[in-house]
C-alpha positions in Angstrom: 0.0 0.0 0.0 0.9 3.6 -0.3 1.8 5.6 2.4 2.4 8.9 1.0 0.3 11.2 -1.0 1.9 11.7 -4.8 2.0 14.8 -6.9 3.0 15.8 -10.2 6.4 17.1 -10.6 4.7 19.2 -13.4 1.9 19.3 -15.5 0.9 16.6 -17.1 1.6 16.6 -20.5 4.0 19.2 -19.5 3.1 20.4 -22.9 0.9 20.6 -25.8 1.2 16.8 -27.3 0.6 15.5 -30.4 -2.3 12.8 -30.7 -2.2 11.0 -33.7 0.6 11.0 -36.4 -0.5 13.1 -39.1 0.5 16.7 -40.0 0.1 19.8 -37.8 -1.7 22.6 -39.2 -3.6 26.3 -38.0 -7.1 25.6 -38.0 -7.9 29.0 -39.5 -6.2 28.5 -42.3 -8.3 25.5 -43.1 -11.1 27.8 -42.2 -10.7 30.5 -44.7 -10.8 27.5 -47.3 -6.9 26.1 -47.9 -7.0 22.4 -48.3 -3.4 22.5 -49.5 -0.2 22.7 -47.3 3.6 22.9 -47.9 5.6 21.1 -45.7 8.3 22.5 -43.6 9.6 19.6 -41.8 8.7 17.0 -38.8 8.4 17.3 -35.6 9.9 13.9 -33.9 8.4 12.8 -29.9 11.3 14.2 -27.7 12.5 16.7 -29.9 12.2 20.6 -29.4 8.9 22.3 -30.6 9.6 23.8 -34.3 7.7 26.9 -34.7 5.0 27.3 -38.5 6.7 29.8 -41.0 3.9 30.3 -42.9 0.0 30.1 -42.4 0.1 27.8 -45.7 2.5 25.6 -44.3 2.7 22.1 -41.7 4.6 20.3 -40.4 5.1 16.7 -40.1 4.1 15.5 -36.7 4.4 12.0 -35.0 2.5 10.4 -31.5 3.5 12.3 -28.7 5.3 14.8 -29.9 5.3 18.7 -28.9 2.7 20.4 -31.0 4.6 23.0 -33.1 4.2 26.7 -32.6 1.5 28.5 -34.6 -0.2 25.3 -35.3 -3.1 23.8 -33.3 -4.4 21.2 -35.4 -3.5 17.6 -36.2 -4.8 16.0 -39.2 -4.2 12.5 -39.5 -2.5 10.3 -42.2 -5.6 9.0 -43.4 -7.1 12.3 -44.5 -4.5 13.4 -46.6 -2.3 12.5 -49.7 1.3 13.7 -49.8 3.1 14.2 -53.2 5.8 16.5 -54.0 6.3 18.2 -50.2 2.5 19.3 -50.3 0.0 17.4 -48.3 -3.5 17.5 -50.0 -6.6 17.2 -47.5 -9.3 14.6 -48.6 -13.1 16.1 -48.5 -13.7 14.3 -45.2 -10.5 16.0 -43.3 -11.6 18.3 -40.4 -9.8 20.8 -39.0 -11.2 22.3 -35.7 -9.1 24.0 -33.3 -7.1 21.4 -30.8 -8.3 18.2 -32.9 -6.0 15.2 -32.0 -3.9 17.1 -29.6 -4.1 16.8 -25.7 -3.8 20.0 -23.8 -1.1 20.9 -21.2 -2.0 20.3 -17.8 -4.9 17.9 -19.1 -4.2 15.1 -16.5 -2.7 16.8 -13.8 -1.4 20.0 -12.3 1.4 20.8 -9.4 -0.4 20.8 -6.1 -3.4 17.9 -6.7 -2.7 14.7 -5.6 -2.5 12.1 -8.5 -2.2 9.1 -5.9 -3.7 9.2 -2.2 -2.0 7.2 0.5 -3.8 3.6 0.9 -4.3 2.9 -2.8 -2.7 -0.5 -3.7 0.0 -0.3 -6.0 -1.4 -2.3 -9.1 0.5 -1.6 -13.1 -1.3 1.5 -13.4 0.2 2.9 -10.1 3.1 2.6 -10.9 3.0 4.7 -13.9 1.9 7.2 -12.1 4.9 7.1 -9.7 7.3 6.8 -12.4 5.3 9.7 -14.4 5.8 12.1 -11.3 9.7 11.4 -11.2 9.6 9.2 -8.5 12.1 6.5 -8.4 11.3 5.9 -4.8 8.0 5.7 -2.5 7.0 5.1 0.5 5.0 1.9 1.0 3.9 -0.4 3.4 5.8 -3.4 4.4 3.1 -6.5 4.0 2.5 -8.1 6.9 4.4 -12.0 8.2 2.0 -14.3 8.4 1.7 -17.8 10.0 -1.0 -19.9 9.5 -1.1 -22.9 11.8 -3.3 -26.2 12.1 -4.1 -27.9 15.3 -4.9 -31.5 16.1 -3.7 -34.9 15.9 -6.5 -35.8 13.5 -5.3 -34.0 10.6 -2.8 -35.5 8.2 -1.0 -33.6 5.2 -2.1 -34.6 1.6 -0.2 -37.1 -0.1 1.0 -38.5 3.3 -0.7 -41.9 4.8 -3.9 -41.8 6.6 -5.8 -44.2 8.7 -9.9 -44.4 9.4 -10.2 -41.9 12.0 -8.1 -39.4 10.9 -9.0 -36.4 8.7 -7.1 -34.4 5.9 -5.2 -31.2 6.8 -7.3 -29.1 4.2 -8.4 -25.5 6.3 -4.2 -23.9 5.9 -4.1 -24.5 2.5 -7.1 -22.5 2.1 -5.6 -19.7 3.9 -3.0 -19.2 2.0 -4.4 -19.5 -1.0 -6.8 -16.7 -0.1 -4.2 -14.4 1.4 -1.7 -15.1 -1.6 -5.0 -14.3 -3.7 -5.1 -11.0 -2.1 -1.3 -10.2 -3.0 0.3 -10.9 0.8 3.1 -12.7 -0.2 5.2 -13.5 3.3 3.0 -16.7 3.9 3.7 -19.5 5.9 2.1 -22.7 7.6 3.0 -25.0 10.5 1.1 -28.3 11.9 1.1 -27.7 15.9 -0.2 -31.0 17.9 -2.5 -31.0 20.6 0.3 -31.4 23.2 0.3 -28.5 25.8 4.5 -27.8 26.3 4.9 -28.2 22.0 2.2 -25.6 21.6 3.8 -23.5 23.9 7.5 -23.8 22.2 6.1 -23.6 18.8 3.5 -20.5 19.6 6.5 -18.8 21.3 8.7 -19.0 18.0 6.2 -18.0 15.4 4.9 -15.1 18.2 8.9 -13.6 18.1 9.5 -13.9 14.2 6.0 -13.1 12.3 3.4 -10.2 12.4 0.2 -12.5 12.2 -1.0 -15.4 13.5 -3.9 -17.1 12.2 -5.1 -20.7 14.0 -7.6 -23.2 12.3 -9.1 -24.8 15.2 -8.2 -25.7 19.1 -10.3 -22.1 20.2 -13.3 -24.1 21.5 -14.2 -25.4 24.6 -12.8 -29.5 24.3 -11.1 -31.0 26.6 -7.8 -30.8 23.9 -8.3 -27.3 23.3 -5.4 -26.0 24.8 -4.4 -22.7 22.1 -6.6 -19.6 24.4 -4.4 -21.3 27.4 -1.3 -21.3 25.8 -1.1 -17.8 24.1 -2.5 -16.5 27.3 1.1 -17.8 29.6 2.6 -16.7 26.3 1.9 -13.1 26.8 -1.2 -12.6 24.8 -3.6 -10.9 25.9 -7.7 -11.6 25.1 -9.2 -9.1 23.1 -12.5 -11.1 22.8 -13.9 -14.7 22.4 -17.1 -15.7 20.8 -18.8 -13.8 18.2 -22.7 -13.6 18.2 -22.4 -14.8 14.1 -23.1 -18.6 12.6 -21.0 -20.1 11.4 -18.1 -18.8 13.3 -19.1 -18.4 16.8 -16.2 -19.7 18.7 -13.6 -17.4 17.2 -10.9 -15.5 19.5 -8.5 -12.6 18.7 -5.5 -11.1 21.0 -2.2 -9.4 20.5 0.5 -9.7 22.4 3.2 -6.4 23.6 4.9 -7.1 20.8 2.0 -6.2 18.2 1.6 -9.5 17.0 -1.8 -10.0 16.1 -3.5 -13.6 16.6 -6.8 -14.6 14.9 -8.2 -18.2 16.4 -10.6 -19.2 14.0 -13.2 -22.3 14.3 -11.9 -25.2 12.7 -14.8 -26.1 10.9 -13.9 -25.2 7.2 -16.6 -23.2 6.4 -16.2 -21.1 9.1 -12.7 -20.9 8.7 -12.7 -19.7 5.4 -15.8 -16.6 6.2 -14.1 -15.4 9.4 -10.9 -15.2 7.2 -12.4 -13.1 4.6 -14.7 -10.8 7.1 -12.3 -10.3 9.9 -8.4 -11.4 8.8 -8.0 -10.1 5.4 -10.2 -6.5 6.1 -7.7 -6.3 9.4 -4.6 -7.1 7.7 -5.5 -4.3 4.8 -6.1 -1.4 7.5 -3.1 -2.4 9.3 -1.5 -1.4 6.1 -3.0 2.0 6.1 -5.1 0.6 3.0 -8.1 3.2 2.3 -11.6 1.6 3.0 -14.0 1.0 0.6 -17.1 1.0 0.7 -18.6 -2.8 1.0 -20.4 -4.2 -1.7 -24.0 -4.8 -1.7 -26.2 -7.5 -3.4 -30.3 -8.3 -3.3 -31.2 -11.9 -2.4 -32.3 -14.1 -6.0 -34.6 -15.9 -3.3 -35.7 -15.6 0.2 -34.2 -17.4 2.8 -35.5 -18.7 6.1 -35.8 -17.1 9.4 -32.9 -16.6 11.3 -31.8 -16.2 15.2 -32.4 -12.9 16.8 -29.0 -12.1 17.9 -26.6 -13.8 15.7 -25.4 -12.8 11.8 -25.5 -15.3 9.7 -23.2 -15.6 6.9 -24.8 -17.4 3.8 -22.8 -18.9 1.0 -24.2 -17.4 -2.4 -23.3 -18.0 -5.7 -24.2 -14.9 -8.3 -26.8 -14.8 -11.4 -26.9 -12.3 -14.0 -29.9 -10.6 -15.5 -31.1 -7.6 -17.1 -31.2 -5.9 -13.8 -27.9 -7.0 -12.7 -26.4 -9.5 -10.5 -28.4 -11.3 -7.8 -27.1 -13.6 -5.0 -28.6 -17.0 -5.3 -28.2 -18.7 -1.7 -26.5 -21.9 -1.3 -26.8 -23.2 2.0 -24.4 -25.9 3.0 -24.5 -29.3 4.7 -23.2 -28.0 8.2 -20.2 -25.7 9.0 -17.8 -28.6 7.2 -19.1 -28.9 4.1 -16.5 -27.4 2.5 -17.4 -28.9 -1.3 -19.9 -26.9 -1.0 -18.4 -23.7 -1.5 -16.9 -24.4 -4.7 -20.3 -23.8 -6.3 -20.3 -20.2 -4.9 -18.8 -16.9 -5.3 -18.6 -15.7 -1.7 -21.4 -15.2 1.3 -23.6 -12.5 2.5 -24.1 -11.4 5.7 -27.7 -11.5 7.1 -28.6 -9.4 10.3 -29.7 -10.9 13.3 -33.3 -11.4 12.5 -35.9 -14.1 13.6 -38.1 -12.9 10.8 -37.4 -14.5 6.9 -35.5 -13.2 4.3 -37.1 -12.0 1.7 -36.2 -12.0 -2.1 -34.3 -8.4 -2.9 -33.2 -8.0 0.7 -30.1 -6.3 0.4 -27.3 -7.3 2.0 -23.1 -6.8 2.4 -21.2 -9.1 -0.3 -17.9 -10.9 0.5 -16.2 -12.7 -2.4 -14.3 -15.5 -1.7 
């Protein structure tokens, strides 16, 4: 992200630039009826401005070159014919004043910003910085992440597995959505559900990385060790348990340091929306990134009541019609049903409500 506001270093085009190649003419010449022009030379891109001799005359002009003084017209190639040094204008050539020429100052003056701190530097960004004379900015570092799995259950893909054991699945869609979102110092780690190796292996990743996200081990079971554990380590509970389904057992704290740590359900479905509503919106402000405004969306369907004082958070996948895009709700089997998602585009959040749903309620969008 940006941190700094950017300005020209002049205007911009600093001068009057050339359009289109073609030739270069005063418009009142064509005016008073000439359709005939002598030429007097051409005016390269990067070379200083020639100046008309002659109302009669043009010059030769090429793409982004200065416009010559005492001209303020460019006619393209394809509406003349040159023979002999004198460019002839076909019957369809026009020659108003400032055709095919872009005005100094057009896209920018000294003193208005052309870049404001938070935008995310994308291609066209950067054109502007290099386009203001700026070979350096100043930019946010991206956060260090860590995403980390708990639980002797889960076993790595490709690695064997017996009957009561479950795939590690919930990391990999981490960091898939966070490199999807351009953070680039990603990690993982498999912690089990010993007390004294969560504590060594907590205590590392706390000193070396910015973020820590945990899939699972935030509940109340009897092997749920992580709230304990980050607590001794110095992290301090910010909250536990949001009123939202799915999702409700989700805990955040930081520590002294800064470090923030997100402890999300370890259901994948929930998982993968408290990602994408809490992590990646935090992560994005912590980066001085500018908010946006969320995107909304009208229900293709109503949906049924839901609980008075929770959220709920409602897989959709999105229809087109004439009047735009609609969110079509895809409920799930549970919380886990992860297969599920891949038939949507992102959820909406519903407020608390005991009431249904109707269709065209409008609602906040989150893509996945």
């Amino acid at each position: 992200m940006l941190r700094e506001d950017v300005f020209p270093e002049r205007d911009n085009p600093p001068f009057d630039r050339v359009c289109m190649d073609g030739i270069a003419i005063d418009s009142a010449a064509l005016a008073r009826g000439r359709r005939s022009f002598t030429l007097q030379g051409t005016q390269a891109a990067g070379a200083p401005p020639l100046q008309l001799s002659s109302p009669e005359g043009a010059v030769e002009v090429m793409t982004g070159a200065v416009v010559p003084a005492g001209t303020d017209c460019i006619i393209p190639q394809e509406e003349y014919v040159e023979a002999g040094g004198v460019a002839t204008l076909s019957d369809r050539a026009m020659g108003t004043a400032f055709r095919n020429i872009q005005r100094r100052g057009e896209d920018s003056r000294p003193g208005v910003a052309m870049l404001k701190a938070g935008v995310r530097l994308g291609s066209p960004e950067i054109a502007v910085l290099a386009s203001a004379g700026l070979a350096r900015a100043r930019v946010s570092r991206q956060p260090r992440f860590m995403v980390i799995s708990t639980g002797d259950e889960l076993v790595d893909p490709g690695q064997p597995i017996s009957d009561y054991q479950v795939r590690r699945s919930n990391v990999f869609s981490i960091v898939a959505a966070l490199h999807a979102r351009h953070f680039e110092d990603v990690q993982n780690d498999h912690i089990a559900d010993d007390e004294d190796h969560l504590r060594e292996r907590l205590g590392t990743h706390l000193r070396s990385r910015d973020v820590l996200i945990l899939s699972g081990g935030v509940s109340k079971g009897k092997f749920d060790f992580v709230p304990k554990v980050l607590k001794g380590l110095g992290v301090r509970e910010v909250f536990y348990q949001v009123a939202q389904r799915p999702g409700m057992p989700m805990w955040f704290g930081t520590n002294e340091a800064g470090c923030a740590v997100f402890g999300l359900p370890g259901n994948p479905v929930a998982t993968l929306v408290c990602l994408i509503r809490y992590v990646i919106p935090a992560a994005a402000a912590a980066m001085g990134a500018r908010k946006t405004p969320t995107e909304r969306i009208a229900l293709a369907a109503p949906v049924s009541a839901g609980r008075a004082h929770f959220a709920y958070f409602l897989p959709v996948a999105l229809q087109y019609d004439a009047a735009g895009p609609r969110a079509l709700p895809r409920r799930t089997n549970g919380p886990g049903d992860f297969l599920a998602l891949t038939r949507t585009d992102g959820f909406v959040e519903l407020p608390p409500s005991d009431a249904q749903y109707p269709e065209g309620f409008v609602a906040d969008l989150y893509r996945w």
